[in-house]
N, C-alpha and C positions, 0 to 999 in steps of 0.2 A: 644319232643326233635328233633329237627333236625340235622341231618349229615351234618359234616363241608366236604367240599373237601380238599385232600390234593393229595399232588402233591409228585411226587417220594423224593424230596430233607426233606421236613416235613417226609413222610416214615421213612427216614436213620435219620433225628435228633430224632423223636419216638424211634427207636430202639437203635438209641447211648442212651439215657435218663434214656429207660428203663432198660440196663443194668449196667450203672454209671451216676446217677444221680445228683452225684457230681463232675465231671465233668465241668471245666471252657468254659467259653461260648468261649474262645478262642480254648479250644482244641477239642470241637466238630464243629467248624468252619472248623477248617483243617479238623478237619474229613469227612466233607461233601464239602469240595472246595469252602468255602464262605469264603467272610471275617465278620471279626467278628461284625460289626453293621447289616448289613442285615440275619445273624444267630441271634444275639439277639430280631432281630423283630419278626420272624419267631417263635422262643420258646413264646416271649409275648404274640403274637396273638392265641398261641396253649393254652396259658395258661387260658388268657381273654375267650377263645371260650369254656373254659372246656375240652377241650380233655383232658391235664395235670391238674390231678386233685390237686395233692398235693404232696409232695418232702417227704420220709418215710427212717429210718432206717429201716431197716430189722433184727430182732431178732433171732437169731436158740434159737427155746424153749427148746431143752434138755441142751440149755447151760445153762438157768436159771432157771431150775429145773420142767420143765413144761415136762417132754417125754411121754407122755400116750396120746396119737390122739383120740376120738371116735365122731364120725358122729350119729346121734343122731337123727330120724324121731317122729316128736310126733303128734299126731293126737286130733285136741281140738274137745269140746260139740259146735253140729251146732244151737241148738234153744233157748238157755236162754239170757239176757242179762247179760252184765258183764257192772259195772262201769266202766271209766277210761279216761285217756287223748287218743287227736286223735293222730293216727300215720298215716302219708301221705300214702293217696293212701286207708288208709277204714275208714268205717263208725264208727261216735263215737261210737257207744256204743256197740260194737261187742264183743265177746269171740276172735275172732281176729285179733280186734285191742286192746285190752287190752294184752295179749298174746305179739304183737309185740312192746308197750310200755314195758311193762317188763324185756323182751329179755336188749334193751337196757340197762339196769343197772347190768347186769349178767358179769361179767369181764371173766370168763369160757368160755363164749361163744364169738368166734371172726368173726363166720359169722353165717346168719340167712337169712334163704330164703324161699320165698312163694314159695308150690310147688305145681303141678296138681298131679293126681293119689289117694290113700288110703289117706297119710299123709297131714296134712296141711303146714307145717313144714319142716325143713333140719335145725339140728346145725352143726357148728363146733364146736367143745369143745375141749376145750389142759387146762390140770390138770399134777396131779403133778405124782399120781399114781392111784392103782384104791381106794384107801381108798379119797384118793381127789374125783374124780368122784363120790363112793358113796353118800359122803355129799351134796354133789352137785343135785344128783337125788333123794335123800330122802328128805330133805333139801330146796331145790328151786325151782326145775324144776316139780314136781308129787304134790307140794302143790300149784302150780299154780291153781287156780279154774277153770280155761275151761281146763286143759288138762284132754286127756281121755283116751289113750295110747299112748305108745311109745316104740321104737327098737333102740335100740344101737347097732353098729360096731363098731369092735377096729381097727386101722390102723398097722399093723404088720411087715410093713416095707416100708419106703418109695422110690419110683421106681423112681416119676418125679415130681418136684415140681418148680411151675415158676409162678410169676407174672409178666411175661413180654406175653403183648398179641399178636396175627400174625396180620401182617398191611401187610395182602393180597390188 
C-alpha cells in the first residue's frame, strides 16, 4: 500500500468528513475556503486513492438492543489442517485462515484482528445481553474446530469512542 500525501487543506476536508459525512460538498468548501469544484476534486481524488474508504451511518447499539460490549481474545490449534476458503493475507489451508473465513459470517462479531502475543485473535462482539453472548460462545465461537482457548472482557462503561482518526 502506499501513502498518498496530503497537504493541510485535504487534512481539514478529512476531518470535516470524518465528523459529518453528509455534509454537502458546498458546505465543506466553505469550510475549508475553496470553492466548490476544486473541493469536489479533492474529495474524488481522496476517494479514488482509497484514503475515503466508504460513507457509513453510524448506529448506537444499545439503541437497538445490542448493550453488552465484550472483547473476546481466542487462541487457535498451531499444527493440524483445517479445510476452507482463502482469506487475504494467509495460507489456504490454515487453522487460521479458516478461523478468519468464519469470523466473517459471525454478525456478533464487528471487528476481528490478527494479533502478536499468546492470542491469535481480538473480537469485537456487541450482543444483546449476556444470555446473547452465551449462545454465541457455546454455539459459534468454541465449536469453531481450531479454536483452542479463549478470554473474554466485558466493557463496563464507555470513556471514549471515535472513528474519526488524527491526520497528524
Amino acid at each position: 500500500m502506499s501513502k498518498i500525501e496530503l497537504d493541510k487543506t485535504d487534512r481539514k476536508i478529512l476531518e470535516i468528513l470524518q465528523t459529518d459525512g453528509r455534509l454537502s460538498n458546498q458546505d465543506v468548501a466553505e469550510r475549508v475556503n475553496l470553492s466548490p469544484s476544486p473541493c469536489l476534486r479533492r474529495i474524488k481524488r481522496l476517494e479514488e486513492a482509497g484514503v475515503i474508504r466508504q460513507y457509513v451511518a453510524l448506529v448506537d447499539p444499545d439503541k437497538i438492543g445490542l448493550g453488552l460490549l465484550a472483547y473476546v481474545n481466542v487462541r487457535l490449534e498451531k499444527h493440524s489442517e483445517v479445510a476452507g476458503s482463502r482469506a487475504p493475507g494467509l495460507p489456504a489451508t490454515s487453522p487460521r485462515n479458516d478461523f478468519a473465513v468464519s469470523v466473517g459470517s459471525w454478525p456478533e462479531v464487528v471487528a476481528c484482528y490478527a494479533m502478536t502475543g499468546e492470542m491469535d485473535f481480538l473480537l469485537r462482539v456487541h450482543v444483546g445481553d449476556m444470555d446473547h453472548f452465551s449462545r454465541f460462545m457455546m454455539n459459534t465461537l468454541l465449536r469453531h474446530p481450531a479454536v483452542l482457548d479463549v478470554k473474554s472482557s466485558f466493557a463496563l462503561q464507555r470513556i471514549k469512542e471515535t472513528t474519526a482518526l488524527p491526520l497528524v
